[in-house]
FINUGU-508379 format. One record per residue (C-alpha): x, y, z; chain. Coordinates in nm, 4 decimals, padded with zeros to 6 digits. Each point is the difference from the previous one (the first is absolute). Layout:
X;Y;Z;A $
...
END
This chain:
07.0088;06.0471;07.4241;A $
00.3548;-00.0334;00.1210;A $
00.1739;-00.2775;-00.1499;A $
00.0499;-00.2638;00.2740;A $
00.3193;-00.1758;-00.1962;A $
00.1915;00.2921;-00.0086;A $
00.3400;-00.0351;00.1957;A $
00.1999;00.2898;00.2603;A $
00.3076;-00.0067;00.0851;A $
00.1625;00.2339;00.2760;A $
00.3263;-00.0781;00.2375;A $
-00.0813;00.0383;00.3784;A $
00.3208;00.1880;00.1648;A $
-00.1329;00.0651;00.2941;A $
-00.3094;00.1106;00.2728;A $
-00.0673;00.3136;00.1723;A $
-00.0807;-00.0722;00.3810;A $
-00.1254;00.3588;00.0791;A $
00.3987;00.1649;00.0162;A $
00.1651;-00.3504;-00.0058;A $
00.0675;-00.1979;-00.3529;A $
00.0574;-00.3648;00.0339;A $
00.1284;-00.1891;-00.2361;A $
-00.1591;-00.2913;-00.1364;A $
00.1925;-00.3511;00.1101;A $
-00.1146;-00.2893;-00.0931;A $
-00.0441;-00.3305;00.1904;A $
00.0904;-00.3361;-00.0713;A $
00.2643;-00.1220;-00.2443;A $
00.0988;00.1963;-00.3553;A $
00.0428;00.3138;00.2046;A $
00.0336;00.3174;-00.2056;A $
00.1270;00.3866;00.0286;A $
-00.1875;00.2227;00.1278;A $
-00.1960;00.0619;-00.3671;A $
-00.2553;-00.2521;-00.1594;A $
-00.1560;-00.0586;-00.2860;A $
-00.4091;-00.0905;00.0039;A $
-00.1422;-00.0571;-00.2612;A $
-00.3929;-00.0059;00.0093;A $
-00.2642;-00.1377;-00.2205;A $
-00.3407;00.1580;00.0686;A $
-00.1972;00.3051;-00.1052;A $
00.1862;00.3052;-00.0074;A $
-00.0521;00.3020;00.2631;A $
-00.1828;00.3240;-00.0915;A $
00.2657;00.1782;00.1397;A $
00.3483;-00.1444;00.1674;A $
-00.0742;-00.0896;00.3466;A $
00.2860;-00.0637;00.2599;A $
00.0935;-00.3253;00.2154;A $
00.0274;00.0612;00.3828;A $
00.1443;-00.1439;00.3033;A $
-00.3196;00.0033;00.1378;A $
00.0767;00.1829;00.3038;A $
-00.2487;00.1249;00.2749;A $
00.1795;00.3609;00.0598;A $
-00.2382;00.2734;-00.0790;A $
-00.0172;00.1882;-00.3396;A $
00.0669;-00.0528;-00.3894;A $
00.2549;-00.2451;-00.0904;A $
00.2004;00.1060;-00.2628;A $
00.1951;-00.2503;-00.2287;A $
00.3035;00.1389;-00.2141;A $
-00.0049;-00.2979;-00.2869;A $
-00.3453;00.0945;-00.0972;A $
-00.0923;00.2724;-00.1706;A $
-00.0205;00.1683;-00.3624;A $
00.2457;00.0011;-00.2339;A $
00.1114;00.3408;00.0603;A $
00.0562;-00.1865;00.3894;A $
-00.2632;00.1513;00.1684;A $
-00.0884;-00.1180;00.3474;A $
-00.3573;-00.1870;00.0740;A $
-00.0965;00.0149;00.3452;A $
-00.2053;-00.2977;00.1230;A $
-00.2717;00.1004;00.2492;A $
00.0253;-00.1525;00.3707;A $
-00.3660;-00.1206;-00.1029;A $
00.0863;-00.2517;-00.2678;A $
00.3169;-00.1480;00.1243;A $
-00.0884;-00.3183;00.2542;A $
00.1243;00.0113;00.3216;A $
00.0689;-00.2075;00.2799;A $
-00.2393;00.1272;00.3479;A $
00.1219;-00.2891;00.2174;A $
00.1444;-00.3236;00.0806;A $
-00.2670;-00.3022;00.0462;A $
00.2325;-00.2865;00.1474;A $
00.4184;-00.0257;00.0185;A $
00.1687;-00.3011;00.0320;A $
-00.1196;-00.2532;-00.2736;A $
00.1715;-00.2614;-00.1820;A $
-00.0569;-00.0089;-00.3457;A $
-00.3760;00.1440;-00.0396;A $
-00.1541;-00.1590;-00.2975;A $
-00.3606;-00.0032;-00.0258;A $
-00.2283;00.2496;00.1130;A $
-00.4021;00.0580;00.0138;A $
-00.2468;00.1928;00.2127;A $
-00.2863;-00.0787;00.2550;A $
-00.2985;00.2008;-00.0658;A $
00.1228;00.1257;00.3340;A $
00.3049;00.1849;-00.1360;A $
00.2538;-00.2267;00.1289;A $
00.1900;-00.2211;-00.1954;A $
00.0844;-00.3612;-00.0543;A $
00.4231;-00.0456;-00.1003;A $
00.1765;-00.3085;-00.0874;A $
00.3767;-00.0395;00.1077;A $
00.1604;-00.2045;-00.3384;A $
00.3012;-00.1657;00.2352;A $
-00.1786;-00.0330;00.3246;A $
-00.3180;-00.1086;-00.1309;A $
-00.2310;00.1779;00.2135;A $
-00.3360;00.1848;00.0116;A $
00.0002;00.3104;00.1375;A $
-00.2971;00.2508;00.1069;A $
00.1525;00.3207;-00.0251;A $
-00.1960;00.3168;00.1172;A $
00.0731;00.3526;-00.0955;A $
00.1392;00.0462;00.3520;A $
00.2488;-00.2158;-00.0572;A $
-00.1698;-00.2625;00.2082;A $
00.0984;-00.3823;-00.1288;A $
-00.1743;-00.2836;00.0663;A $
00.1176;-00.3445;-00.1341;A $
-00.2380;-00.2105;-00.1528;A $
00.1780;-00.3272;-00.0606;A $
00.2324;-00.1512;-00.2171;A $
00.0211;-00.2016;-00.3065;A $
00.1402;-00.3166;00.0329;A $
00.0150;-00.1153;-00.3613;A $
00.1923;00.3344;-00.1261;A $
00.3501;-00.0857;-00.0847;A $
00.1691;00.3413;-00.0274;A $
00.3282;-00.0223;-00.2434;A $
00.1339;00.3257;-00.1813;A $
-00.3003;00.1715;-00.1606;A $
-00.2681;-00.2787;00.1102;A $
-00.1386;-00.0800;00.3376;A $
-00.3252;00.1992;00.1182;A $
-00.1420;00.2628;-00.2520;A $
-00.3282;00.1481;-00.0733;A $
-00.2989;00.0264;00.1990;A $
-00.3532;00.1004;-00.0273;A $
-00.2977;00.0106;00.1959;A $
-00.3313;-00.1994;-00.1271;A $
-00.2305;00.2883;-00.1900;A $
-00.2335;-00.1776;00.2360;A $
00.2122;00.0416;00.2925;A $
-00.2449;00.1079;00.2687;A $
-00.2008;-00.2887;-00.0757;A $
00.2813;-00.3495;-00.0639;A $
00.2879;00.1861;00.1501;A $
00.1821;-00.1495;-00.2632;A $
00.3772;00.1198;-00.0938;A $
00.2041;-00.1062;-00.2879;A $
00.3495;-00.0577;-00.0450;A $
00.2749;-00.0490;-00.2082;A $
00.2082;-00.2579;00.1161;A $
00.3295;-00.1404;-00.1282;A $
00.0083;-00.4048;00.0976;A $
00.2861;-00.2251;-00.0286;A $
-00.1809;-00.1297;-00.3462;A $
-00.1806;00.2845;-00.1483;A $
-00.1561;00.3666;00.0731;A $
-00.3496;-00.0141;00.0924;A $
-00.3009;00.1903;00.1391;A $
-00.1662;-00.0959;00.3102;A $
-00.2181;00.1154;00.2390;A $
-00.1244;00.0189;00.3723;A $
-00.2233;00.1288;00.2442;A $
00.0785;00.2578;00.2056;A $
-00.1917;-00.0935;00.3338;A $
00.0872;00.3429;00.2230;A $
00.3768;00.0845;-00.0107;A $
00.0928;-00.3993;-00.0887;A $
00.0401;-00.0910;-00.3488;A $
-00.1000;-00.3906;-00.0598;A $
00.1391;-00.2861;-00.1463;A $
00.0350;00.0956;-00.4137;A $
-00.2549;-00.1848;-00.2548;A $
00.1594;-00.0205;-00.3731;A $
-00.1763;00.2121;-00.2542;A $
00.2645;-00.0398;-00.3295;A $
00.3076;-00.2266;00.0015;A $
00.2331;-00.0719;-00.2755;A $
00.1647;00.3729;-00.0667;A $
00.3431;-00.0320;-00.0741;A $
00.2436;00.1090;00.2986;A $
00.3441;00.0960;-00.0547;A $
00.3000;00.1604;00.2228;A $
-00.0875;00.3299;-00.2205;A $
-00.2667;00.1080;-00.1384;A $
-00.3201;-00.1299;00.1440;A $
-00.2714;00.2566;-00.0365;A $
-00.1960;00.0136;00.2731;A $
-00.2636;00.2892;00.0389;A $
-00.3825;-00.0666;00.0578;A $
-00.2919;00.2426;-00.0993;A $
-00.3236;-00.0384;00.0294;A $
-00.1443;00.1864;-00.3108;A $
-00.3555;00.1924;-00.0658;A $
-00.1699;-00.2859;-00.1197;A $
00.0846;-00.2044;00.2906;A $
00.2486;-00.2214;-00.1758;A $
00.4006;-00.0740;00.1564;A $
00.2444;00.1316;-00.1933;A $
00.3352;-00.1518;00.0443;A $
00.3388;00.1106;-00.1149;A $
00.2818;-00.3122;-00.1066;A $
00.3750;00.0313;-00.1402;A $
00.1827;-00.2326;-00.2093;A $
00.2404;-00.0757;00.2735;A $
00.3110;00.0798;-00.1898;A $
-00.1685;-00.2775;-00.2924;A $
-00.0722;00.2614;-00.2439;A $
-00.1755;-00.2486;-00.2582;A $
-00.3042;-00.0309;00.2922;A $
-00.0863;00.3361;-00.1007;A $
-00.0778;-00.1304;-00.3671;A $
-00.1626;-00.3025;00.0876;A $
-00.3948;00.0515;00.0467;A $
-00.0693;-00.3065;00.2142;A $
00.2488;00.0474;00.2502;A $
-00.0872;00.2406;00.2760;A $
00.3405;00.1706;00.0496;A $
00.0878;00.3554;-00.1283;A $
-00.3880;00.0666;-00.0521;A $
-00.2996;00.1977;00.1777;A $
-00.2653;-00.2640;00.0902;A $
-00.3333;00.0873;00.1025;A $
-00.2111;-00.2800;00.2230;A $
-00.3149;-00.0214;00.1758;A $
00.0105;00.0415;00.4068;A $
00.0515;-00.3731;-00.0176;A $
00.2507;-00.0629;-00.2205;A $
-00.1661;-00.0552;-00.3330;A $
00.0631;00.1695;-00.3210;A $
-00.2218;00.3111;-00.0261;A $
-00.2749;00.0082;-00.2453;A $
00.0678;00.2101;-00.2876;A $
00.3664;-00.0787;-00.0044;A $
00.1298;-00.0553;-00.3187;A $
00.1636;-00.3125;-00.0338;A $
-00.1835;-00.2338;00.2456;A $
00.2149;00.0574;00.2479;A $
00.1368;00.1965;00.2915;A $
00.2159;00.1378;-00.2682;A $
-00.0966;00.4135;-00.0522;A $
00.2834;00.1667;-00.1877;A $
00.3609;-00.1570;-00.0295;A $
00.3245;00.0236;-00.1324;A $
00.1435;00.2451;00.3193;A $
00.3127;-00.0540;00.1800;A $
-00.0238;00.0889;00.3167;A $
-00.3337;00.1575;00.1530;A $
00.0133;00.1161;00.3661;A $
-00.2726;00.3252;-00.0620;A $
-00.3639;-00.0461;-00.0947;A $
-00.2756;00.2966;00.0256;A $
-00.3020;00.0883;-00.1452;A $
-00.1126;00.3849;-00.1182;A $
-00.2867;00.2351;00.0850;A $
-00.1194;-00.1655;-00.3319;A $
00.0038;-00.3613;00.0480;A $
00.3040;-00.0603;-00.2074;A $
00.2557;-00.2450;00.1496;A $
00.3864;00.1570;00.0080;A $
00.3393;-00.2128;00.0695;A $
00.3566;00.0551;00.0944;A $
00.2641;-00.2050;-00.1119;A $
00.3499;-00.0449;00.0665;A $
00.2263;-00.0033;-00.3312;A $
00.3076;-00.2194;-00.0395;A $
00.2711;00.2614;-00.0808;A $
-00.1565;00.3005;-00.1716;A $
-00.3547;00.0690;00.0123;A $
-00.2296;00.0105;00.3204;A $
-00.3758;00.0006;-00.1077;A $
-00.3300;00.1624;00.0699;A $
-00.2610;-00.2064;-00.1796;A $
-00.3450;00.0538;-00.0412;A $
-00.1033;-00.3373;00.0217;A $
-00.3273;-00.1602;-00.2738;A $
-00.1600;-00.2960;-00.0120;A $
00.2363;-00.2693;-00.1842;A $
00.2770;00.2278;-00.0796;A $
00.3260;-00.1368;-00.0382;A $
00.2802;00.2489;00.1010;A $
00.2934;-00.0894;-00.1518;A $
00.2268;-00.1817;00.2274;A $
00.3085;-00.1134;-00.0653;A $
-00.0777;00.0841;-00.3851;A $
00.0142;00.3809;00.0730;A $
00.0991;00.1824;00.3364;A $
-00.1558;00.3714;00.0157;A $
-00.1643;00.1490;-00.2912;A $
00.0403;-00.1633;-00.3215;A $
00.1828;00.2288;-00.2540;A $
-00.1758;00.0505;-00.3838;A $
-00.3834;-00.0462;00.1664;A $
-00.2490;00.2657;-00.1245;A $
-00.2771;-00.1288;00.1524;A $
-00.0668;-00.1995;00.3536;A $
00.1363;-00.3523;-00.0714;A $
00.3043;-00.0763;-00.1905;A $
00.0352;-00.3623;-00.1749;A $
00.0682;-00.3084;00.1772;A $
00.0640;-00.2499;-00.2600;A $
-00.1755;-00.3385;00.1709;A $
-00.0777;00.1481;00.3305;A $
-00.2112;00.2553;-00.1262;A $
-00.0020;00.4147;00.0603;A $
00.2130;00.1214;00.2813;A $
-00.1613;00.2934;00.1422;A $
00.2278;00.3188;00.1138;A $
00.0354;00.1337;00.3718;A $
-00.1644;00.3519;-00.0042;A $
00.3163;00.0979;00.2339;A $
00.3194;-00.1340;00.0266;A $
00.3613;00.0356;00.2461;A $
00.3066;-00.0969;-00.0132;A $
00.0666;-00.2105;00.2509;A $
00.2414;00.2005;00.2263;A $
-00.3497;00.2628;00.0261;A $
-00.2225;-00.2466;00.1072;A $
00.0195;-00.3767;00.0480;A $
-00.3788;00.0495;00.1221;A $
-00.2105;-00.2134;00.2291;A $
-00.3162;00.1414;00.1849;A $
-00.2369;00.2020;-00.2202;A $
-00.2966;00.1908;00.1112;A $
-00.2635;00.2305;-00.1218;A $
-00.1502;00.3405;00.1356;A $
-00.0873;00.3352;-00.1758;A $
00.0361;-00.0539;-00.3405;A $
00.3450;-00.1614;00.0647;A $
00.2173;-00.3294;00.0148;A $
00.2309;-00.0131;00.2863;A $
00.3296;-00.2699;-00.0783;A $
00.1652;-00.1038;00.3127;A $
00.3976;-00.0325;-00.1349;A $
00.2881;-00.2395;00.1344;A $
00.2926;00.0816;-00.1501;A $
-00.1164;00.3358;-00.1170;A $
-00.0511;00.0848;00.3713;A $
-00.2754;00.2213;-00.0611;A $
-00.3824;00.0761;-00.1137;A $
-00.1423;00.0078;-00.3246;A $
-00.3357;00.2094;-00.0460;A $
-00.1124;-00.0209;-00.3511;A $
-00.3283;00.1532;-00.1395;A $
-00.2690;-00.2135;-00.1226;A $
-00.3095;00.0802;-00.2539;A $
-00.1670;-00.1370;-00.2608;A $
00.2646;00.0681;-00.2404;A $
00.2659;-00.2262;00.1896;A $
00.2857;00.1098;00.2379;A $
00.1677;00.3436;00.0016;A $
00.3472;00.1150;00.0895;A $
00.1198;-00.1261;00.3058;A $
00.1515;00.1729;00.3058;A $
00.2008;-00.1481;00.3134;A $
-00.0245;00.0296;00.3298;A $
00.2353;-00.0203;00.3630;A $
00.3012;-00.0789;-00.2380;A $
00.2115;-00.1687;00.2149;A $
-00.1607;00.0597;00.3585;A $
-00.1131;-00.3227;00.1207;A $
00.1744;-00.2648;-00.2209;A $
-00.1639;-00.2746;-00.1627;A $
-00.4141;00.0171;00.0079;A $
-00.1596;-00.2981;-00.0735;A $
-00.4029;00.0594;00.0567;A $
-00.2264;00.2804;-00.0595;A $
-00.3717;-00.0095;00.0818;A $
-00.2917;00.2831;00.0346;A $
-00.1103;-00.0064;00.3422;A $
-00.3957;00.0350;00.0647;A $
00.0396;00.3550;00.1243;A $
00.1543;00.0724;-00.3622;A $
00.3564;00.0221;00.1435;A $
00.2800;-00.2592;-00.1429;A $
00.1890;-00.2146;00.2242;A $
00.3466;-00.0793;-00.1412;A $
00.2517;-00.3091;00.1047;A $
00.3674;00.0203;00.0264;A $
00.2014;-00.3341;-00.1191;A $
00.3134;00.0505;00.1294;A $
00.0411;-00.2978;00.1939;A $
-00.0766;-00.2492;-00.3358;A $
00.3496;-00.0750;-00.0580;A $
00.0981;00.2615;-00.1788;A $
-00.0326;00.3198;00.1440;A $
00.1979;00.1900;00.2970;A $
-00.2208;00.0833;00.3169;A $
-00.0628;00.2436;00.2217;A $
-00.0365;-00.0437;00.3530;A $
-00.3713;00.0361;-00.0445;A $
-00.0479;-00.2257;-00.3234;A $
-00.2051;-00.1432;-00.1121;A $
-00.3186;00.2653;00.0151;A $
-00.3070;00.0779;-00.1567;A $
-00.0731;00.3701;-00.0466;A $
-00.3068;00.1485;-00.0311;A $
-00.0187;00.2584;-00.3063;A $
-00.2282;00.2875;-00.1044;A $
-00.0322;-00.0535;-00.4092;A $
END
């Protein structure tokens, strides 16, 4: 068995477009050269594998910084590399939240504007409302959504809504193309200018899994009975779900910021977090855990085994992959094929990382650079992913055509 804890490190100089090399440039403030460091914590390749751009041209991509020692070149096959096939929608503001009708289109939240969109692979948009009660400010306004695992029958869909007194989840019914007035299904989440959480994910068991930050209050994290910087998992109506471990909607805790939430082809619940000013975090996410922060950021050094000592908050468990947080900064995360896909903001680009039952491999990126911040990834019902730009949250710099969602082949 490959040892899951065993750490790579390689420097990215640049990515082979067919004939053109781009150099990677990073987004955001703390801008570098042209060559970074990432370090990653996961299981280590069989054999080196390269990071692409992620272009659609035709052929092998071939990517000079990877390679044996001796330096030789490892082509990438056209097959493997995801690729962008076409352009859903142009001209958002601020996509946040995404799901899918069994129909294939999909249901998008706007964080500043507040609305509801029905967006069909077409490119067709349909507003569905507004919410009222959302009161964006810097990271917080209108987040996550997801449809009802019951949808066809209570046309339910669930939000994440930042109020001018807390975050909360709500709901309504989606009569037609007109979303209705919002019924309260949790209240009381902490809401902050920053860090405020905010996707929703229904999970295989039926349960709502919802993601929470600390907002910028890193001793939340550490506290068990409050519900910021945590994972909570409820019932469709707002109780705490049975089986959860400490009587409440409380499911893992001690995270920063999470903004990603996914399950595998095996059940098993993954996050991504944002870091504060080193380490960006995969985590594979168990019942109770606690994962370290602000007591550890990343991968806690001196562990042999899968939790390192927390004094009196317990056993801080490790991320199975980690960033720093120039790379990544991620958001969305999605599964398909045996893979996590991490949507990145101020690494302006995507993360594919192999999954098994050993943990996370190596990971490799993707469209360095090509369409600026992404926010939200999500596998489509036809198996394709559709991806969200966020260049119009503040901090990016748009295109004429921003913000869009793109529609990838994994």
């Amino acid at each position: 068995m490959r040892d899951p804890h065993r750490r790579t490190r390689r420097t990215l100089a640049a990515y082979a477009v067919g004939a053109l090399v781009l150099p990677v440039v990073l987004a955001g403030c703390g801008q570098g050269g042209d060559e970074v460091d990432i370090d990653v914590t996961g299981t280590a390749p069989a054999s080196p594998s390269a990071s692409s751009s992620g272009s659609s041209s035709a052929g092998p991509s071939t990517d000079p910084s990877a390679g044996s020692a001796g330096g030789e070149q490892v082509e990438l096959p056209t097959s493997r590399r995801p690729r962008v096939v076409a352009t859903a929608v142009t001209g958002l503001e601020a996509p946040w939240g995404l799901d899918f009708f069994a129909d294939g289109d999909a249901i998008v939240t706007e964080r500043d504007t507040t609305r509801v969109l029905r967006v069909s692979p077409d490119g067709e948009v349909t507003e569905l409302g507004a919410v009222d009660a959302a009161a964006p400010e810097g990271e917080a306004g209108l987040l996550g959504v997801a449809l009802s695992p019951d949808f066809e029958q209570d046309r339910l869909v669930y939000l994440y809504v930042t109020t001018g007194e807390d975050n909360r989840v709500v709901r309504a019914e989606l009569d037609g193309d007109r979303l209705g007035p919002t019924e309260d299904v949790l209240t009381g989440i902490p809401n902050g200018f920053i860090h405020d959480g905010g996707r929703l994910l229904f999970g295989p068991d039926g349960h709502l899994y919802v993601s929470t930050g600390e907002i910028g209050e890193p001793a939340r994290a550490q506290d068990r009975d409050d519900l910021g910087g945590k994972i909570l998992r409820i019932t469709p109506d707002g109780d705490p779900a049975p089986g959860n471990p400490f009587g409440s909607p409380v499911w893992s805790w001690g995270h920063r910021n999470v903004q990603g939430l996914a399950f595998d082809g095996e059940g098993r619940l993954w996050a991504s977090e944002f870091g504060d000013s080193t380490w960006d975090e995969l985590n594979l996410i168990e019942k109770g855990a606690n994962y370290g922060w602000p007591e550890v950021e990343g991968r806690a050094e001196g562990r042999a085994e899968g939790t390192v000592e927390g004094g009196p908050s317990g056993d801080f468990v490790d991320p199975q992959a980690q960033w720093s947080t120039d790379e990544a900064s991620p958001s969305g995360l999605a599964y398909a094929d045996g893979h996590l896909y991490l949507a990145a903001l101020r690494g302006e680009r995507l993360w594919r990382v192999p999954v098994d039952g050993d943990g996370a491999g190596e990971p490799e990126a993707f469209l360095v650079g090509e369409l600026g911040r992404m926010r939200t990834v999500a596998l489509a019902p036809d198996g394709r992913l559709w991806l969200t730009t966020s260049n119009r949250d503040g901090r990016g710099d748009p295109a004429d055509e921003d913000d869009r969602i793109l529609v990838l082949k994994p």
